[in-house]
C-alpha positions in Angstrom: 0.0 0.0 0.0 1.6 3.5 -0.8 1.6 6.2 1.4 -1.0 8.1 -0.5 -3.4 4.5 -0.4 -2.6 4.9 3.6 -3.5 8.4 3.5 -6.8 7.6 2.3 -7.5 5.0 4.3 -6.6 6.6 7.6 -9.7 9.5 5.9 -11.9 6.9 5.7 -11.5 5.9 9.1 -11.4 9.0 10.6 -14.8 9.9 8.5 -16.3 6.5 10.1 -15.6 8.0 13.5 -16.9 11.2 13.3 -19.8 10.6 16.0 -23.2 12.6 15.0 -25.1 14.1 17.7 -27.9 11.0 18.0 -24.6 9.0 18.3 -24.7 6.1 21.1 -22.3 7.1 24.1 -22.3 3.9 25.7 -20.1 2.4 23.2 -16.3 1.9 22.8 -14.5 2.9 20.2 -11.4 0.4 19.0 -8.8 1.0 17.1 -6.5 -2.2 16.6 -4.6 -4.6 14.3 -6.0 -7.5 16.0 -7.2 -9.6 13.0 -5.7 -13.3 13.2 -7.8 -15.9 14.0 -6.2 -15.8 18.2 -5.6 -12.3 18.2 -10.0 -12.0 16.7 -10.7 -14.4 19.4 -8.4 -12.8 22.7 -10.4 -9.7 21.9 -13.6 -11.2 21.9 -13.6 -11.7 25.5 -13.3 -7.9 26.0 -16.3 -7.6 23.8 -17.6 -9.8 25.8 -16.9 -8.4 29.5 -18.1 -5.2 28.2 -21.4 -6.2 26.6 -22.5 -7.4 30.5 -22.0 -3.8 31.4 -24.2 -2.8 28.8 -21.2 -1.1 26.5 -21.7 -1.4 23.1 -18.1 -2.3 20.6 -17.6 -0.3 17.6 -14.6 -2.3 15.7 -12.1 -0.9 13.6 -9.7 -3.4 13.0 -7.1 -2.4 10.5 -4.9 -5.4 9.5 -1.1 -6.0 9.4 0.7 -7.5 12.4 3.4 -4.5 13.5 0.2 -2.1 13.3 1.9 0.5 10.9 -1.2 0.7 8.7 -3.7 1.1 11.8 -1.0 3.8 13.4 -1.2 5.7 9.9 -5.2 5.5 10.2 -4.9 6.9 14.1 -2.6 9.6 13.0 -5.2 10.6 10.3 -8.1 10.5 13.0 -6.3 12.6 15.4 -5.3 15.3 13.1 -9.2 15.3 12.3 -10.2 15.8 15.8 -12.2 12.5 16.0 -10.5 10.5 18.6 -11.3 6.9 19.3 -12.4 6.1 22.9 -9.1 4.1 22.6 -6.0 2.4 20.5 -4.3 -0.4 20.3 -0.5 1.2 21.2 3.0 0.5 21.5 5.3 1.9 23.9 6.5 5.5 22.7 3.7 5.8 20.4 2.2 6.2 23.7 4.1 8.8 24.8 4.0 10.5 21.6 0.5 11.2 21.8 1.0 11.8 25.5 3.3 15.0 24.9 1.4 16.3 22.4 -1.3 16.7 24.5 -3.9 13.9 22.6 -4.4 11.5 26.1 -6.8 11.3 28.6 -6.7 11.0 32.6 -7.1 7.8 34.2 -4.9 8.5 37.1 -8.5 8.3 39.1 -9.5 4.9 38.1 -6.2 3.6 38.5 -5.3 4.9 42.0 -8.8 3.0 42.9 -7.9 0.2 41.3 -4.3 -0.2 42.4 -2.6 -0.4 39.2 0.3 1.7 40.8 1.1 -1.4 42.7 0.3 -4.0 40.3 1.4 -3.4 37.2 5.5 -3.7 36.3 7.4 -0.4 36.5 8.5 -1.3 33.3 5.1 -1.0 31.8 4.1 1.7 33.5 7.2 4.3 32.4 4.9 3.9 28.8 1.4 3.8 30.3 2.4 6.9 32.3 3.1 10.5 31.4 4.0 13.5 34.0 2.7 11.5 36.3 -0.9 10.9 34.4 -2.3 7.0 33.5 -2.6 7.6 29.7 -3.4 3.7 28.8 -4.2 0.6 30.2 -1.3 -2.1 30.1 -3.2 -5.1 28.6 -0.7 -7.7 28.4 3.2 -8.6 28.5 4.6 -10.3 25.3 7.9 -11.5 25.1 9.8 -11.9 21.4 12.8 -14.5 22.3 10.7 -17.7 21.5 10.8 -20.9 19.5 7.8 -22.3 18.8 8.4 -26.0 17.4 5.3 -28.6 16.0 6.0 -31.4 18.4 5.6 -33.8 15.1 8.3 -32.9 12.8 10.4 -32.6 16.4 9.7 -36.4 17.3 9.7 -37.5 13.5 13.7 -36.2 13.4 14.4 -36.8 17.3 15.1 -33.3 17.9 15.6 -32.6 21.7 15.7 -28.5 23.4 18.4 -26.3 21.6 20.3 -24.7 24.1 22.6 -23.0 21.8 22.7 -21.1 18.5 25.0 -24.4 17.6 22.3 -26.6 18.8 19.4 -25.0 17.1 21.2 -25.2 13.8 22.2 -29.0 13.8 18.1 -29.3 14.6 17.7 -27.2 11.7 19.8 -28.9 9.7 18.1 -32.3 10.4 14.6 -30.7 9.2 16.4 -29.7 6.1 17.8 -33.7 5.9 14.0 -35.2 6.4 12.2 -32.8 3.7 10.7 -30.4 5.9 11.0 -26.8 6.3 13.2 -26.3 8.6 12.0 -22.4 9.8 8.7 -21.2 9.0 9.4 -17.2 8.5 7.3 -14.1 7.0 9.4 -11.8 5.2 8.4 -8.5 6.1 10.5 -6.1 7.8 9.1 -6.1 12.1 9.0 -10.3 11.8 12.7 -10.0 10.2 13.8 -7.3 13.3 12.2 -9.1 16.2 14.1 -12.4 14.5 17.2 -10.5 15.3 16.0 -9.2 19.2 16.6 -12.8 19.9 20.0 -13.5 18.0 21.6 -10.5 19.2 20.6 -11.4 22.7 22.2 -15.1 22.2 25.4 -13.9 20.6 26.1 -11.1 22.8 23.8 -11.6 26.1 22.0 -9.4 27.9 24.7 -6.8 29.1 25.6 -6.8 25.0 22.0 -6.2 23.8 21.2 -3.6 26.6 24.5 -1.5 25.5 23.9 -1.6 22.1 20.0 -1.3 21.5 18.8 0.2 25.1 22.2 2.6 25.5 22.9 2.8 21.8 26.6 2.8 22.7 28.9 3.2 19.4 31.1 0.9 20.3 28.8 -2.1 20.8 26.9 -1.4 17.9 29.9 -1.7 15.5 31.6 -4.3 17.3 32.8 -7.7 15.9 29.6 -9.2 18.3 27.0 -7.3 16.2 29.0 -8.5 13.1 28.7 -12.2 14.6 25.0 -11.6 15.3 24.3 -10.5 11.3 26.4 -13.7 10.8 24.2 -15.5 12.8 20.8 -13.7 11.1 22.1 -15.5 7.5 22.7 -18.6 8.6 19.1 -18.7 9.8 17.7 -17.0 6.4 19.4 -20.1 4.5 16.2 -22.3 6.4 13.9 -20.0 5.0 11.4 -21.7 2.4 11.6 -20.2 -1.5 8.0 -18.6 -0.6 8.9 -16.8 2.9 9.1 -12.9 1.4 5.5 -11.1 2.3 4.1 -14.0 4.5 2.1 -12.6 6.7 3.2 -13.6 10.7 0.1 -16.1 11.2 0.5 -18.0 8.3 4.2 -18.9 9.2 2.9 -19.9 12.3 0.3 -22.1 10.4 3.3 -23.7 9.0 4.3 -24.7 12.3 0.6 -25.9 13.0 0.3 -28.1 10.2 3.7 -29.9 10.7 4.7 -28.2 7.4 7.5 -26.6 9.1 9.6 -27.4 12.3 10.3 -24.0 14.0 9.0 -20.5 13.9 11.1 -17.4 15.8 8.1 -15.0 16.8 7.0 -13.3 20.2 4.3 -15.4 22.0 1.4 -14.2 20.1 2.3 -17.0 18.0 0.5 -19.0 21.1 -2.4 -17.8 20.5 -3.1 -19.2 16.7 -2.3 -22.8 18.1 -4.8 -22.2 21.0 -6.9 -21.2 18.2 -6.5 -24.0 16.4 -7.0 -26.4 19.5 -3.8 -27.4 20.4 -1.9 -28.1 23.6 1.7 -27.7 24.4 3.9 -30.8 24.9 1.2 -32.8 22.5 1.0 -31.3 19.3 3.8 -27.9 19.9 7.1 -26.9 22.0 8.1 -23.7 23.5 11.5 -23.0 24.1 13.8 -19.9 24.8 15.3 -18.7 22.0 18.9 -20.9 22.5 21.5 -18.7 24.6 18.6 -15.9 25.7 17.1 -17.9 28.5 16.5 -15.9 32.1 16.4 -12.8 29.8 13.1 -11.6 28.7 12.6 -9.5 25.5 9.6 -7.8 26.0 6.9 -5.9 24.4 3.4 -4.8 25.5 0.0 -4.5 24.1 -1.8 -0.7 25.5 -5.1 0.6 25.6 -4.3 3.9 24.7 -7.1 6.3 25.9 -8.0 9.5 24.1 -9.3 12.8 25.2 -12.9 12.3 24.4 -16.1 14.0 25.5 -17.8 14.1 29.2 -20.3 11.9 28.1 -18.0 9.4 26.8 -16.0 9.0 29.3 -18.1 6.4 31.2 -17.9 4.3 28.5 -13.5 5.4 28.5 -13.4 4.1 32.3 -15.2 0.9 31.6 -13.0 0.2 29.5 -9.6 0.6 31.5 -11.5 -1.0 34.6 -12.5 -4.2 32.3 -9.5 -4.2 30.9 -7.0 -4.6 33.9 -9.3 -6.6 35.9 -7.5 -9.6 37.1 -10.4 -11.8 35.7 -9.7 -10.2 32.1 -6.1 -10.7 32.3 -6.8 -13.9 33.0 -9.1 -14.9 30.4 -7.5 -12.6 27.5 -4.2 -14.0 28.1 -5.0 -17.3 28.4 -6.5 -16.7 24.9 -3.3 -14.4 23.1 -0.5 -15.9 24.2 0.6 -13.2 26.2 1.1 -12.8 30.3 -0.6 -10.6 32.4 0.6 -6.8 32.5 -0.1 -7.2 36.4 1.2 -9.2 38.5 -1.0 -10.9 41.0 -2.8 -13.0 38.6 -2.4 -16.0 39.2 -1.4 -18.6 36.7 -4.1 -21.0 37.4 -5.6 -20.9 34.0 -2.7 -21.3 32.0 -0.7 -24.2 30.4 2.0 -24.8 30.6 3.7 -22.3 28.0 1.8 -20.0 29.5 2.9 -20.9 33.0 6.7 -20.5 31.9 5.9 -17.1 30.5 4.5 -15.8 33.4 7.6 -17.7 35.8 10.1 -15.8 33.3 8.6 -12.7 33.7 8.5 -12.8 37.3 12.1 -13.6 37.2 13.6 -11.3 34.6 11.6 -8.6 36.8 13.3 -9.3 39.5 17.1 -9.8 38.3 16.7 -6.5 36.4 17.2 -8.8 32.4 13.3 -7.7 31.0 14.8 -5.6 28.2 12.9 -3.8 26.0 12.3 -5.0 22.5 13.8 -2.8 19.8 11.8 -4.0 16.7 8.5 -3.9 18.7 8.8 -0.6 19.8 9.8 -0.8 23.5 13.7 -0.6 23.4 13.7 2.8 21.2 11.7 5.8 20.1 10.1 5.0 16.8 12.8 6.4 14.7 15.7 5.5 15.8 13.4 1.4 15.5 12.7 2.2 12.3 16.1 2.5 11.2 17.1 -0.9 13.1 14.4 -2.6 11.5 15.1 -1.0 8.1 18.7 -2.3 7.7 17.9 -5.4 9.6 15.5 -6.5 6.6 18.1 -5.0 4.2 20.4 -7.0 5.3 17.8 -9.9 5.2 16.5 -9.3 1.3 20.0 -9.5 0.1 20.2 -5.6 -0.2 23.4 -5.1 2.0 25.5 -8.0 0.9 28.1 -8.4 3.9 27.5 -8.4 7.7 30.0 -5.9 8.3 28.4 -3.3 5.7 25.4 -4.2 7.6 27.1 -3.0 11.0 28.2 0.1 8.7 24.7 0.6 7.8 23.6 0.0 11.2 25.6 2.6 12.9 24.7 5.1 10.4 21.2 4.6 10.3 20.8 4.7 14.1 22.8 8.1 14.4 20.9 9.4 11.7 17.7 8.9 13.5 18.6 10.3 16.7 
């Protein structure tokens, strides 16, 4: 889609929330790129928790996984004055909107709810600005997965990979029995969060926080983040012929369907094999990406809420309550994949992937290795992500031809966008 298609789009949208005067009140707004089959049916249960409170759900779903096309159509709503009651949101998108003076006040409604206590500080330095709540924390995803069909896995007798060593000899006996060894979409935020994960196993956490988090010049040209575009081709080479453009969910239906052994994705991936009736341990495996384990990459779904009228604020603060209800978190997690964004849920509900998510959290939290993820927005402003994930998927295509003209072009990119 060209910008200009975007353009017109994000009109359309922004014309389709333009609220008459007769216009219902009781009634969310939603904004979102929640269109896969598990992300469709996680957000269901919102609809759902709502509709008992006598809230009505007016859906705008704009596809495409990273969200740039539905963050084109907000941008295009905003600058029309007709803001949705909320927005899906990433990180310093957030706080974007925050500073320019586009966010509501739910400070009230989360001082009576406790969120100050329960949700991770982590979270909360994007969910609150100047000391506002601008957004509702709805979930904690983590990128550095493997996500393997437990099939192909016993069909080759594939055990854990606990290095990047290991996970290429399991590749490499995929490759030997006919099957695709890594299911991958090629578009650019599936190629960046690929490399979240292999930059954290080549270099650790200390490495990754330096380079991404501090953007330290040294690290970021060093013979590690050479090693870790090294390390990004070898994995390319187990791409199928058909990866470029594959949208995220269908690489995960690869996985499903035992047509592939392995997928690198955050653990939204979950969600499309809970969709499709699966259980971990029977038909799929969920590992740490090799080398990245006690370190969680994270990322975070938010509510972002608007500045709205009086009379649609009851409807606003339904919303934030519903969503950060422990009995929500819950239930939508169990559903997406994702952990709870606070942290006295308990895992009851879970399985067992889910029951290691939330253990890792809990744990990175507390040795201080939950690192923000880059290519989803949480480790830097937008800009300076783009440029990462711009020369990562360069670098992926073919584009740049050697890892270190991809450190040159990394280095150059990121000080450009500063």
């Amino acid at each position: 889609m060209t910008t200009t298609m975007k353009l017109f789009a994000g009109a359309l949208l922004a014309s389709a929330f333009a609220m008459p005067a007769h216009a219902q009140v009781k009634e969310v707004q939603m904004l979102h790129w929640w269109t896969s089959g598990g992300e469709a049916a996680a957000l269901n249960v919102l609809k759902a928790d709502l509709a008992k409170q006598g809230f009505g759900w007016k859906d705008v779903p704009v596809a495409g996984g990273g969200g740039s096309a539905a963050m084109t159509a907000l941008k295009a709503m905003v600058a029309a004055g007709n803001h949705p009651t909320s927005s899906q949101m990433l990180g310093y998108t957030v706080l974007d909107y925050a500073a320019a003076g586009k966010m509501g006040d739910l400070t009230a409604t989360a001082k009576a709810e406790g969120w100050d206590e329960a949700v991770p500080k982590a979270l909360q330095k994007f969910s609150v600005h100047n000391g506002k709540w601008v957004a509702a924390p709805v979930n904690v995803h983590s990128v550095n997965w493997l996500w393997i069909s437990k099939s192909v896995m016993d069909k080759i007798g594939g055990t854990e990979p606990k290095t990047f060593d290991d996970l290429i000899a399991l590749l490499d006996k995929a490759k030997a029995a006919g099957v695709t060894p890594l299911a991958q979409g090629g578009q650019p935020w599936q190629e960046a969060t690929m490399f979240d994960s292999v930059v954290l196993s080549t270099g650790g956490t200390d490495f990754y926080k330096k380079a991404f988090l501090d953007l330290d010049e040294a690290s970021l040209k060093s013979a590690t983040m050479k090693k870790a575009f090294d390390n990004l081709a070898k994995l390319r080479s187990y791409t199928d012929a058909n990866y470029a453009g594959r949208d995220w969910n269908l690489a995960t239906a690869m996985v499903i369907k035992g047509d592939a052994l392995v997928q690198v994705m955050g653990d939204w991936a979950k969600g499309e094999f809970v969709a499709a009736k699966k259980t971990p341990g029977t038909d799929f495996l969920c590992f740490r990406f090799p080398g990245t384990q006690g370190t969680v990459a994270y990322n975070s779904d938010m509510f972002g809420m608007f500045k709205v009228p009086a009379d649609r604020q009851e409807a606003q603060v339904a919303l934030a309550k519903a969503t950060l209800s422990k009995s929500f978190q819950s239930a939508f997690n169990v559903v997406k994949g994702s952990v709870p964004a606070r942290t006295d849920v308990p895992d009851t509900d879970f399985d067992a992937c889910g029951k290691k998510g939330i253990a890792d959290l809990k744990d990175a939290n507390a040795k201080g290795t939950l690192v923000g993820s880059i290519a989803q927005g949480y480790g830097q402003p937008p800009a300076i992500a783009a440029a990462y994930t711009d020369v990562v998927t360069k670098f992926f295509h073919g584009q740049i031809a050697t890892s270190d003209a991809a450190v040159t072009e990394l280095v150059k990119a990121i000080n450009a966008a500063k």
